[in-house]
C-alpha positions in Angstrom: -93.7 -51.9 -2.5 -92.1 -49.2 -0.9 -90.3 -48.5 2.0 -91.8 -47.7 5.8 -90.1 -44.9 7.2 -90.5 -44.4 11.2 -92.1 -40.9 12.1 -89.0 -39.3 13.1 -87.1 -40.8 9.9 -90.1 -39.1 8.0 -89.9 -36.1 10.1 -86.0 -35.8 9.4 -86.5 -36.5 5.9 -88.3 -33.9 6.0 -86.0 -31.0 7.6 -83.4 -32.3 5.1 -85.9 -31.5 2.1 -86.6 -28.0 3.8 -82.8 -27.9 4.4 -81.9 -28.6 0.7 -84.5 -26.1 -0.9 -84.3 -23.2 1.2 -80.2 -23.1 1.9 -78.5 -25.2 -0.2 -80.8 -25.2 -3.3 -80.4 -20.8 -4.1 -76.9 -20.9 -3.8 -76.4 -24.5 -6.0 -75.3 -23.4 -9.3 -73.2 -20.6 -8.4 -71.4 -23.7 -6.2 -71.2 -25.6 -9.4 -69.6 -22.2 -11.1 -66.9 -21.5 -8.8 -66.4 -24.3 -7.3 -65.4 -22.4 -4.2 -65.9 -24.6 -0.7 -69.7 -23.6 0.6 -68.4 -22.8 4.6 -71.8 -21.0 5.0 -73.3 -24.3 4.1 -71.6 -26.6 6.0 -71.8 -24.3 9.6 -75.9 -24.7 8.5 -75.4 -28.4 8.4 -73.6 -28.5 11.7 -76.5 -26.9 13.2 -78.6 -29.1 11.6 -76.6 -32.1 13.3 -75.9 -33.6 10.0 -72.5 -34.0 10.8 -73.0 -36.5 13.2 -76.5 -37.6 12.5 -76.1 -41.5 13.1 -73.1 -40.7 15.7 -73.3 -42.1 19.2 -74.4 -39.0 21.5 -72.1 -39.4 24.2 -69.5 -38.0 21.6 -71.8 -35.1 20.5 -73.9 -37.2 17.9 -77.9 -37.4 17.1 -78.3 -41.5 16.7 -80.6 -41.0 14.6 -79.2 -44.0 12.4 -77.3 -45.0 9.3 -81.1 -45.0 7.4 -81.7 -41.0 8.6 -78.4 -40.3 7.2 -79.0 -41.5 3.5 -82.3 -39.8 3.5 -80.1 -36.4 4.3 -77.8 -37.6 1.5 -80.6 -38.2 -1.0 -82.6 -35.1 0.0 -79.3 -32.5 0.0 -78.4 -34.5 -3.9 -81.1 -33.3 -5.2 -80.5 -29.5 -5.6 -76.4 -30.4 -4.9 -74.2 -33.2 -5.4 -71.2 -31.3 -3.7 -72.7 -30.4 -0.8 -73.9 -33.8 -0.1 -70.5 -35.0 -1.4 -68.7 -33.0 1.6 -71.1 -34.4 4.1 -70.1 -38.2 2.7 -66.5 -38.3 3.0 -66.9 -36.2 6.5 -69.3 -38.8 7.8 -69.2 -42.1 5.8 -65.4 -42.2 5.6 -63.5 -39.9 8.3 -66.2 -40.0 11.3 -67.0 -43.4 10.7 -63.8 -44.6 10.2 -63.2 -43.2 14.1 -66.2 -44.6 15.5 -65.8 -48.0 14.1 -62.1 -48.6 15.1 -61.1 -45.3 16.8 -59.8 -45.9 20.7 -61.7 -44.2 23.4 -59.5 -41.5 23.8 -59.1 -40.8 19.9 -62.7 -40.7 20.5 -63.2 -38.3 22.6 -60.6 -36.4 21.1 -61.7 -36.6 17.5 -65.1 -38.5 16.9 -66.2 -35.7 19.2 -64.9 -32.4 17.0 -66.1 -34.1 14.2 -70.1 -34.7 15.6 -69.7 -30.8 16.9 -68.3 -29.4 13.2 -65.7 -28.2 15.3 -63.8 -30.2 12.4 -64.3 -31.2 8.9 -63.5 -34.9 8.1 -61.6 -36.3 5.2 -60.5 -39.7 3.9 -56.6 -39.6 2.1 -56.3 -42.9 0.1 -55.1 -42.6 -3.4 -51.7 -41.8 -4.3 -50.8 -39.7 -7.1 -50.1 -41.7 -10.7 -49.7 -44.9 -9.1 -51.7 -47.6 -7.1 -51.5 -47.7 -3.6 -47.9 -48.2 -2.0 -46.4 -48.0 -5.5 -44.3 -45.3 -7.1 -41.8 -43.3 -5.4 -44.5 -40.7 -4.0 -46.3 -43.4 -2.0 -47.0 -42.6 1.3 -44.5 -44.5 4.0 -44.5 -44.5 7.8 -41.9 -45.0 9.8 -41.8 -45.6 13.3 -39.4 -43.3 15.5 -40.1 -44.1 19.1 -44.0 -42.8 20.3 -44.2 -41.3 16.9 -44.7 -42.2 13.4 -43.3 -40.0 10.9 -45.1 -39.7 7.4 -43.5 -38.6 3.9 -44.8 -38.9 0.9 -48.5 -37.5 -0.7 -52.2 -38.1 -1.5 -54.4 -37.3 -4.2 -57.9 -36.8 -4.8 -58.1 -36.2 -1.0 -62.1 -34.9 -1.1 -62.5 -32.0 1.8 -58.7 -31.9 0.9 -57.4 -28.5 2.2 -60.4 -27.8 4.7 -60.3 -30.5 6.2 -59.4 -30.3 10.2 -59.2 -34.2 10.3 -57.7 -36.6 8.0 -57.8 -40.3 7.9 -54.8 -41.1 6.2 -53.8 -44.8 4.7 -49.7 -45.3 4.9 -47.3 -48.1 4.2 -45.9 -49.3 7.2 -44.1 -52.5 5.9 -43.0 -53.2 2.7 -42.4 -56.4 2.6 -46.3 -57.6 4.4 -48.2 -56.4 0.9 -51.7 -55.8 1.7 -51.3 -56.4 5.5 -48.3 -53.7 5.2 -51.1 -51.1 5.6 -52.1 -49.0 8.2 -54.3 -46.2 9.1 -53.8 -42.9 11.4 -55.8 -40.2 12.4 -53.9 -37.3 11.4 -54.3 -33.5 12.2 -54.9 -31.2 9.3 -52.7 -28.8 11.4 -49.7 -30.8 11.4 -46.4 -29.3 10.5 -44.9 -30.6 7.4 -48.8 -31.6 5.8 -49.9 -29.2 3.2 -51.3 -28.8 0.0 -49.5 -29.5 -3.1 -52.7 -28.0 -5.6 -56.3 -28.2 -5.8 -57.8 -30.0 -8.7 -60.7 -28.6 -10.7 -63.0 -31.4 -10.9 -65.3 -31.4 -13.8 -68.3 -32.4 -11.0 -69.2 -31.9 -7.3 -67.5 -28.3 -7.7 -67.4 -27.1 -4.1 -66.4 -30.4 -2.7 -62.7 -29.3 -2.6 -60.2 -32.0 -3.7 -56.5 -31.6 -3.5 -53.5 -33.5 -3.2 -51.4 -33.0 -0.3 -47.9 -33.4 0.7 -46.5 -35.3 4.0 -43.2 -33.7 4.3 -41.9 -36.0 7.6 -45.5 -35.2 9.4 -44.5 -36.3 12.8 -48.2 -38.4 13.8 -48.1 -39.6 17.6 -48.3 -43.5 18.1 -51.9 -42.8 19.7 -53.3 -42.0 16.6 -52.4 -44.6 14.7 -56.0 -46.0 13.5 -57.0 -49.8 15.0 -53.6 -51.4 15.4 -51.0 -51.7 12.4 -51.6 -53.6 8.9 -55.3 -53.2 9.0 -55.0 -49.8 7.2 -56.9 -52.0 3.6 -59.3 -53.6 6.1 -60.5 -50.2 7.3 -60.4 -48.6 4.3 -62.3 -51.5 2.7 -65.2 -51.5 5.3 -65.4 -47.3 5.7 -65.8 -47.8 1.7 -68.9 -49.9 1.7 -70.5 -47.8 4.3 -69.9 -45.2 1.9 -71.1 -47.1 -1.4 -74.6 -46.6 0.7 -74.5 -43.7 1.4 -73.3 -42.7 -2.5 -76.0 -44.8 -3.8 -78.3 -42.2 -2.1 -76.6 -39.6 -3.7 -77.2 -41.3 -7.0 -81.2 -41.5 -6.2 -80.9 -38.2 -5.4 -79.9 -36.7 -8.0 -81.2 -39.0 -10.9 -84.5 -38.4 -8.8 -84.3 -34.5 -9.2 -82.9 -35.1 -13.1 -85.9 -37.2 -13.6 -88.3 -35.2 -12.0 -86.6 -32.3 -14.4 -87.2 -34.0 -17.8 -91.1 -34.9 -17.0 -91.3 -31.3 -16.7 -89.3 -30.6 -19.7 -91.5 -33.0 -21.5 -94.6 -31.7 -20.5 -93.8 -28.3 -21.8 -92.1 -29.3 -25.2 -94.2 -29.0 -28.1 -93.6 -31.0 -31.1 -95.4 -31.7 -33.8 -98.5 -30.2 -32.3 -98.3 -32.3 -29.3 -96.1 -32.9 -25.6 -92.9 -35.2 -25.9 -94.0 -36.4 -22.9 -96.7 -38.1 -24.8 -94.5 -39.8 -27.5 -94.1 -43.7 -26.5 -90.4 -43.6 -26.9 -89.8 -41.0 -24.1 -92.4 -42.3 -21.8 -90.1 -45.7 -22.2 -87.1 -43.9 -21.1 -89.2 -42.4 -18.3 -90.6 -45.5 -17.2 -87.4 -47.3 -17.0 -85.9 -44.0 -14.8 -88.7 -44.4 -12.2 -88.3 -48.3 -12.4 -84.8 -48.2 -11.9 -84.4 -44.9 -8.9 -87.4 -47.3 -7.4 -85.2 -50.3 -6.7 -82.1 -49.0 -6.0 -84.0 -46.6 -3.6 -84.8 -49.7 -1.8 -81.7 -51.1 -1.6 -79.6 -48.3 -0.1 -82.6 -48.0 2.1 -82.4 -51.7 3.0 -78.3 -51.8 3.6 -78.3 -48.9 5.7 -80.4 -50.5 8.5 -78.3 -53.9 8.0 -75.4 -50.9 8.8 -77.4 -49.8 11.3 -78.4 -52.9 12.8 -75.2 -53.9 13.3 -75.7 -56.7 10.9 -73.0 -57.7 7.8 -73.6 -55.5 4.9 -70.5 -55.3 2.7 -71.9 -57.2 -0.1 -74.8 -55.4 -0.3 -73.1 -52.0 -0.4 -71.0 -53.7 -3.4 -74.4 -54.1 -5.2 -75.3 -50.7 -4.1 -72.4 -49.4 -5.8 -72.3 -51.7 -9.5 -76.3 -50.9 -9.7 -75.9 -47.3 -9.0 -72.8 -47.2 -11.6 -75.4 -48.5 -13.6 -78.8 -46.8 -13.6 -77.4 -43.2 -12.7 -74.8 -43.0 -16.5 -78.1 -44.8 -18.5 -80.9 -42.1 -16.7 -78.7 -38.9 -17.0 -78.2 -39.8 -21.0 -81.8 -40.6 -20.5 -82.7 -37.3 -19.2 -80.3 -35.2 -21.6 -81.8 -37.0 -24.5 -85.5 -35.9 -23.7 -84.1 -32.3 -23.4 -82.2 -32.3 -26.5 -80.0 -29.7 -27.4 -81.3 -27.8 -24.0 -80.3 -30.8 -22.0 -76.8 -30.7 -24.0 -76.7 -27.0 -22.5 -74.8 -25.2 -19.4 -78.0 -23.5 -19.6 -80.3 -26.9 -18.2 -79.3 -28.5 -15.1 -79.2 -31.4 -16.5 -75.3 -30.5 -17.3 -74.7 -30.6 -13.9 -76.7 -33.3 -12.6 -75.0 -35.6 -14.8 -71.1 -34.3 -14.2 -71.9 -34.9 -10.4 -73.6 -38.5 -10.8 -70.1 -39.3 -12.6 -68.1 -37.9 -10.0 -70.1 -40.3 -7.4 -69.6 -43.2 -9.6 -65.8 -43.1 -10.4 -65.3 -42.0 -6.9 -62.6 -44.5 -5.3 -63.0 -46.7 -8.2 -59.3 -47.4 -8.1 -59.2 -49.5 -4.9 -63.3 -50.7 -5.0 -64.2 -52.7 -7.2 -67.3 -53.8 -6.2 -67.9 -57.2 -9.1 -65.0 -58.7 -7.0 -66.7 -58.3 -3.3 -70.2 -59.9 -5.0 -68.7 -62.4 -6.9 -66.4 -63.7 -4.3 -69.4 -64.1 -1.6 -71.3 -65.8 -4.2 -68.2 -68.3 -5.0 -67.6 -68.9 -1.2 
């Protein structure tokens, strides 16, 4: 079966294909090369309305819905896993984070740069060397009258460094454990934030990740996030909405890497004949399509539950330990049928595979998806 897309899902699947090839695709692997931060890019999303595709409108969004913002994500994977990488932690993480539990006025205030790319959005959750709240460069917030003040750093921040926005996960009391957590919406302007270094990722080059230093960031009371020791809770939930929306990435690109080594096969001769036409790699092919085909209409599937307004956090779990799964076994797949090409900087299968692992491992230390499905099942 496949899935029934509405006309204007189809149509903005569409721009997003036109998007990918004819901005995003040209300038792909010299993104990948230098792993400089694509700005040009990312202003051509905004007036695109990507940024705030499945946003409310009244805060500068489309609503064009959770399901029209995976197909972006799968259409912009497929020439460039960073781009589409930048869009996810902007919209799945930061900008949903906001519109889920933000107040009115942070709303207004935030949600709203955000929608308009006045902003770019990031998500600051794991600590450096340590898990979270542990070590003695965890993150601690302390209240001091209408403001919290903030020492101590992040790492892996994605968008870290351009961001304008940061969602930012903080200890708040020691002694409460999990429920000692809490979020706040913090300016990437604020004094005492910066960046410690950037850190040269072996995939999703131009999504920028950094680690940043909170140096007593004075953060008003407003902003802190929901109300305090939810900060896991929200982090939690803004993670399964984006285990969708990486499990479009992953169909994405294992779609293009696919679609790559059918083309490869085609064209390679051996022993007077295609590879395409040898049993063994039209198993390997097979198993691809079968595989992109079901998870495809998974995420499809969970993002209108999202949408709908329905519960969808253990489906995003088996979005994210099926995607783990199929997108590592098609890549080797892929780089198999293309040999020593596929092995080559010279292919882009090299690329399309470091990105699919950076989607994969991404927050892997704080989701672990076996436990969400396991513990539904068990209830």
């Amino acid at each position: 079966m496949s899935y029934v897309l509405t006309e204007e899902q189809q149509l903005i699947q569409q721009n997003a294909r036109e998007f990918a090839e004819e901005c995003v695709a040209p300038v792909a692997a010299e993104i990948d090369n230098t792993g400089a931060y694509p700005a040009d890019i990312v202003k051509k999303m905004v007036e695109q309305d990507f940024l705030g595709i499945f946003l409310p409108g009244k805060f500068g969004g489309a609503e064009a819905g959770y399901l029209s913002y995976a197909l972006i994500i799968e259409e912009i994977s497929r020439v460039s896993g960073a781009v589409a990488a930048i869009l996810l932690n902007h919209a799945s993480l930061a900008a949903y984070s906001i519109n889920s539990w933000g107040s009115e006025e942070q709303k207004q205030t935030y949600l709203k740069a955000l929608c308009q790319g006045e902003k770019l959005g990031a998500f600051a959750l794991n600590e450096p060397e340590n898990a979270l709240g542990v070590g003695e460069h965890k993150l601690v917030a302390v209240k001091d009258g209408d403001h919290y003040i903030l020492t101590g750093r992040k790492c892996y921040v994605a968008n870290g460094g351009v961001a304008g926005v940061y969602i930012v996960i903080a200890q708040t009391n020691a002694e409460a454990g999990a429920e000692g957590m809490s979020a706040f919406i913090v300016d990437g302007t604020a004094q005492g934030l910066s960046v410690a270094r950037t850190i040269d990722n072996m995939g999703l080059r131009g999504c920028q990740s950094a680690e940043l230093i909170f140096d007593q960031v004075k953060v008003p009371a407003a902003n802190l996030l929901g109300t305090e020791g939810k900060g896991l809770a929200i982090a939690a939930k803004a993670q399964a909405a984006a285990n969708i929306a990486e499990g479009a990435m992953v169909l994405g690109i294992a779609q293009a890497a696919m679609e790559d080594a059918v083309k490869y096969g085609k064209q390679r001769i051996q022993f007077g004949r295609p590879i395409a036409s040898f049993p063994a790699i039209q198993t390997m092919l097979a198993e691809m399509a079968a595989h992109i085909h079901m998870l495809r209409l998974t995420v499809y599937d969970t993002a209108v539950l999202l949408e709908n307004g329905e519960p969808f956090s253990v489906e995003a779990a088996m979005i994210k330990l099926f995607a783990a799964r199929i997108g590592q076994s098609a890549l080797i797949d892929v780089i198999q049928i293309e040999g020593g090409y596929g092995y080559s900087q010279e292919m882009v299968a090299s690329r399309f595979y470091r990105d699919i692992k950076g989607v994969i491992v991404n927050n892997s230390s704080f989701d672990f998806p076996e436990k969400s499905i396991a513990k539904n099942l068990l209830a």
